[in-house]
C-alpha positions in Angstrom: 78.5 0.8 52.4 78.8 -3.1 52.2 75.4 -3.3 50.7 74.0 -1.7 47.6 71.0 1.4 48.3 68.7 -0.3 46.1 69.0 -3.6 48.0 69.1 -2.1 51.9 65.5 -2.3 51.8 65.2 -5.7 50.6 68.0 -6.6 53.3 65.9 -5.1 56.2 63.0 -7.0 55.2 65.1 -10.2 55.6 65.9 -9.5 58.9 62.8 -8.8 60.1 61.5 -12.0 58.8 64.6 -13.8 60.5 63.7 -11.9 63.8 59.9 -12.9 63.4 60.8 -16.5 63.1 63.8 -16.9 65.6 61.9 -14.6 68.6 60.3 -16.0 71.2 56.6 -14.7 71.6 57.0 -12.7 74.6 60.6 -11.2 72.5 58.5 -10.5 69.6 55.6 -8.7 71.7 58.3 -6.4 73.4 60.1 -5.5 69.7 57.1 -5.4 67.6 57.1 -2.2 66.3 60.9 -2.9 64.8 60.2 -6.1 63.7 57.4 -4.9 62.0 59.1 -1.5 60.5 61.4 -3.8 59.5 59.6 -5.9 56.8 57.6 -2.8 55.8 60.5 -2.0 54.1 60.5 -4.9 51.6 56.8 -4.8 51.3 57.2 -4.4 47.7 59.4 -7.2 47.1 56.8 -10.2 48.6 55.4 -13.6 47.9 51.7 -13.4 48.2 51.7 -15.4 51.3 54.1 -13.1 53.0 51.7 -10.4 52.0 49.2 -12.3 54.6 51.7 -12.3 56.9 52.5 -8.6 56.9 49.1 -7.7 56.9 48.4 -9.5 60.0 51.7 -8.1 61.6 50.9 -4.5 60.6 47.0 -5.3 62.1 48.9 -6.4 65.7 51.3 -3.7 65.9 48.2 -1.0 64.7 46.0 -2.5 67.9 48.9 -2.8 70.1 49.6 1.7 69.5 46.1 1.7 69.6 46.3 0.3 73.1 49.1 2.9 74.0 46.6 5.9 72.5 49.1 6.6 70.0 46.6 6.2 67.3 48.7 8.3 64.9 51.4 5.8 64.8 48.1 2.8 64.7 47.1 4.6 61.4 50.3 4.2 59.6 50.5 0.5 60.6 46.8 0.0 59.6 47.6 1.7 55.8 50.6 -0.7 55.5 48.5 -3.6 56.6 45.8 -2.2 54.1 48.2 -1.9 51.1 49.6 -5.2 51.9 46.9 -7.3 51.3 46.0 -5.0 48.1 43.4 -5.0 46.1 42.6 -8.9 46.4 42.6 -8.8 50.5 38.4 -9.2 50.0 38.5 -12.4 48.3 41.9 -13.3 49.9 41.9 -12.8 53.6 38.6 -10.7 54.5 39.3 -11.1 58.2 42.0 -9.9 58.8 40.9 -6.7 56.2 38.1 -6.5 58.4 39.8 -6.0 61.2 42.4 -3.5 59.1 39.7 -1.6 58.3 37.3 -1.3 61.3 40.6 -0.4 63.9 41.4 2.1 61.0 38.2 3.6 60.6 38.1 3.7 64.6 42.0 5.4 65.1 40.8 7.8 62.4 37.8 8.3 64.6 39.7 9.2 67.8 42.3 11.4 65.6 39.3 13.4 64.0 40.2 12.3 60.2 36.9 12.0 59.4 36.9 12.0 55.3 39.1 8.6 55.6 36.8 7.2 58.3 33.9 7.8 56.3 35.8 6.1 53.1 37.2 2.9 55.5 32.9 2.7 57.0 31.4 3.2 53.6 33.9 0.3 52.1 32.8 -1.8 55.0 29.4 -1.5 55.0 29.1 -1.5 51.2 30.9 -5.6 51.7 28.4 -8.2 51.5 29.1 -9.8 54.8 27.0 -10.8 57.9 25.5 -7.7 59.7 27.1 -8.6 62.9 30.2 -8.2 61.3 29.6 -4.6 60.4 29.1 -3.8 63.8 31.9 -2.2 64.5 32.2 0.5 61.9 28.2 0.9 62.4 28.9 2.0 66.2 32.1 4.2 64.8 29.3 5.7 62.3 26.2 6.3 64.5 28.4 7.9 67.3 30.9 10.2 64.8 28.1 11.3 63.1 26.4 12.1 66.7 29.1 14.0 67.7 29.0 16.4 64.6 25.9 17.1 65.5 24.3 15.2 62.6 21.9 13.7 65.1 19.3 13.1 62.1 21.8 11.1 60.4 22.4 9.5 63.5 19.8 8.3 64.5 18.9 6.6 61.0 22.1 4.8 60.7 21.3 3.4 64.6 17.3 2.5 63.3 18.7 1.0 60.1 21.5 -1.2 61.4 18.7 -2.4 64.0 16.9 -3.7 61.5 19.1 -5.6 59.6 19.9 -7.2 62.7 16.5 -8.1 62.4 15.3 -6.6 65.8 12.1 -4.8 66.7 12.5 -1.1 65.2 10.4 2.2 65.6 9.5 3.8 62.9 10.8 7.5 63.5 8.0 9.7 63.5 5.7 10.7 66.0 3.9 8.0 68.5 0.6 8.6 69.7 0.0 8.8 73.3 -1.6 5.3 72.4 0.7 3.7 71.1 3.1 5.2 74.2 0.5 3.5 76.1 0.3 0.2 75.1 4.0 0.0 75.3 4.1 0.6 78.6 1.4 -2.0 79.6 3.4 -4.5 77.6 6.5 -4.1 79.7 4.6 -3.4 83.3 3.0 -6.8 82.3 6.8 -8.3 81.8 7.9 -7.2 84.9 5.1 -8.0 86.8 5.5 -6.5 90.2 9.2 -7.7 90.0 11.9 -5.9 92.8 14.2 -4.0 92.2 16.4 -7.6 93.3 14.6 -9.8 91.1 15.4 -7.7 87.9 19.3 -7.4 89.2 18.8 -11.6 89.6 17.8 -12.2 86.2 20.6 -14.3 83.6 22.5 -12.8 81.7 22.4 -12.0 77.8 24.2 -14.9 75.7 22.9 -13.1 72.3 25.5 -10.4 71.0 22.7 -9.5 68.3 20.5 -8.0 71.3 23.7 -6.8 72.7 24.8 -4.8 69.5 21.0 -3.6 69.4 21.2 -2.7 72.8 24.4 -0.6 72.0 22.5 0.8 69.1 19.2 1.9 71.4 21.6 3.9 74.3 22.6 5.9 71.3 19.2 6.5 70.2 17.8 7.4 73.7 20.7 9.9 74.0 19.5 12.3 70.9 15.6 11.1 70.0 14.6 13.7 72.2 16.2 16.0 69.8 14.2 15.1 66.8 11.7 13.3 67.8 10.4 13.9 72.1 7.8 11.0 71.7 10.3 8.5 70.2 11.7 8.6 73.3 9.7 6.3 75.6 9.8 3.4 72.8 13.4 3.3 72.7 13.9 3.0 76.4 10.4 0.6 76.6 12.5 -1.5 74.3 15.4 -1.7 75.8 13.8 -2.9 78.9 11.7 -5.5 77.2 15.4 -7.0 75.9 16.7 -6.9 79.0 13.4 -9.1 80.8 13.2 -10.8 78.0 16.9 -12.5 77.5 18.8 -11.1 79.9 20.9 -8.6 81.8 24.2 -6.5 80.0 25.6 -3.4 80.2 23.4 -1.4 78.6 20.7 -2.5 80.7 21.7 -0.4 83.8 20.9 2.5 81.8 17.4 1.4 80.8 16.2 0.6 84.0 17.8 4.0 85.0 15.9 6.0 82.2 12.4 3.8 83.0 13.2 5.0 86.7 13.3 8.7 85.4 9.8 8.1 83.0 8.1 6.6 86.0 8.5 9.3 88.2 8.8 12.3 85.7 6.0 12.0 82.8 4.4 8.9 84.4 3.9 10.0 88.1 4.9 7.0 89.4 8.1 8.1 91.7 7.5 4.9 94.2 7.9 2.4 90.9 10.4 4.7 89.0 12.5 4.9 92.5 12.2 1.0 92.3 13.7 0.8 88.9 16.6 2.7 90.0 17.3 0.9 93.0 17.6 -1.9 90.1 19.9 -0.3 87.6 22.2 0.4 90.8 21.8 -3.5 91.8 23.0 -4.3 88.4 25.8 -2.6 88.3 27.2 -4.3 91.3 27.7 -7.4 89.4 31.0 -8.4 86.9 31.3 -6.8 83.3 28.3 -4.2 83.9 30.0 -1.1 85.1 31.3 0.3 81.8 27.5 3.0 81.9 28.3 2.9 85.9 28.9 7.3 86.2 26.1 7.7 83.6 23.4 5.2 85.5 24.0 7.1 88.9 23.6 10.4 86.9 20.4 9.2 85.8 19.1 7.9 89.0 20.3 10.3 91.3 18.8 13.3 89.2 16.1 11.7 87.6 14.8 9.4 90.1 15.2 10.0 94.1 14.8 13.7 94.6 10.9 12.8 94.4 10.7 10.4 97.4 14.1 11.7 99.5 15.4 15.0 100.7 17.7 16.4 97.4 20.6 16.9 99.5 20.8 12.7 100.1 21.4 13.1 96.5 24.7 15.2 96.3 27.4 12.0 98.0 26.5 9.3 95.3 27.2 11.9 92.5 30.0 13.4 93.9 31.4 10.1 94.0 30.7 8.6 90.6 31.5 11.6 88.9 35.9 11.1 90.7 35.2 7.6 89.7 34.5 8.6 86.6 37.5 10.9 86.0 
């Protein structure tokens, strides 16, 4: 009763900028969430600069409930960070309203809110700002819009983010059993009677616009076959020919997995498809390229071994992944 109602909030907002100044970084991290509900409640009552502050502080206690799956709680710290920075944030501080934005748009992703994910994506994309930078709210679009079964959508917003990264792009329509063709001879002529070990061997990728690309081209070879069957070999052909041509990451398990699976299905090739396999497996053994680890053995031990070994030797390796998996 000491203090006035209309000035509690402005006095909580005090404290919590005392507390952020006086705590130590590792007292701060473990009372975030107070310190942080703390000066929301003077978030009216600002200096522009605080403003900058808040924002960032809503941004780190958003990730941190992301982090804790409690992406309810991450929203409302995200729309506090958001209003903070206001309708300047753009022109003031578009980093951190990058950031804002793209965890927002990814929390409302998980917590199926998908009218304000499409408003946070749309404002994103609709920012003139490097393409790499859109990445994240491309990756949120092409997969939500997968999983609503709006796989024609889908796959557009996959093809067209592609190509402003500048990167080689099928058209989507039908390919010719030509055109299939000559693909293929461009990449058996890049590997080049390579093993299965000489493909595992090869450097890694140091160019995160392949990598996005290559993000981009798993979710195209997951639905193609939906709309288009014949797409289908171009998109995995190209995502081998990034992989020989600068270098090995995680999506390239996969690849080699689903050129394994072309080789010995469509192809009749099971020797050179099994070979393939034996790389995407290789692969995986080494550090950062297990996150497609249960999906590559799915691949390979369905796709790829039953033609040269007894089905049965099959049933261990996917029995395993799939508990690894859980």
């Amino acid at each position: 009763e000491l203090i006035r109602p209309e000035q509690r909030d402005s006095f909580r907002g005090r404290i919590g900028s005392i507390l952020l100044q006086s705590l130590s970084p590792q007292e701060l991290e473990a009372s975030l969430f107070e310190v942080v509900g703390l000066m929301n409640c003077a978030a009216s009552n600002i200096t522009e600069e605080e403003r900058d502050e808040l924002a960032k502080m809503n941004l780190k206690a958003g990730i941190k409930a992301s982090q804790h799956a409690a992406f309810d709680t991450a929203k409302v710290y995200f729309k506090a960070g958001r209003e903070a920075l206001g309708s300047r944030g753009w022109e003031g501080d578009y980093s951190t309203m990058l950031d804002i934005c793209s965890d927002w748009a990814n929390a409302c992703y998980v917590t199926g809110d998908f009218e304000k994910m499409d408003e946070l994506i749309d404002e994103v994309l609709s920012r003139d700002i490097d393409t790499k930078e859109k990445y994240r709210v491309s990756d949120i679009k092409v997969n939500s819009l997968l999983i609503r079964g709006k796989v024609n959508e889908s796959i557009d917003a996959a093809l067209d983010f592609n190509r402003q990264l500048g990167l080689p792009t099928p058209q989507k329509k039908p390919a010719s059993k030509f055109t299939i063709i000559r693909e293929f001879i461009r990449v058996k002529r890049l590997l080049r009677n390579k093993t299965a070990e000489d493909i595992a061997n090869l450097p890694e990728l140091d160019d995160e616009r392949y990598e996005m690309g290559g993000r981009m081209n798993e979710y195209l070879a997951a639905c193609i076959y939906r709309v288009e069957p014949t797409m289908l070999p171009l998109v995995i052909f190209q995502m081998v020919t990034t992989s020989l041509k600068h270098g090995l990451n995680s999506s390239s398990s996969p690849a080699f997995a689903r050129l394994g699976m072309l080789l010995c299905g469509p192809f009749g090739k099971p020797h050179e498809g099994r070979e393939m396999a034996k790389a995407a497996e290789l692969i995986l053994e080494k550090p950062g390229m297990r996150s497609r680890a249960t999906f590559t053995v799915f691949i390979t031990q369905t796709f790829c071994y039953h033609w040269t070994s007894p089905l049965q030797d099959t049933i261990a390796p996917l029995l395993e992944w799939y508990q690894r998996g859980l």
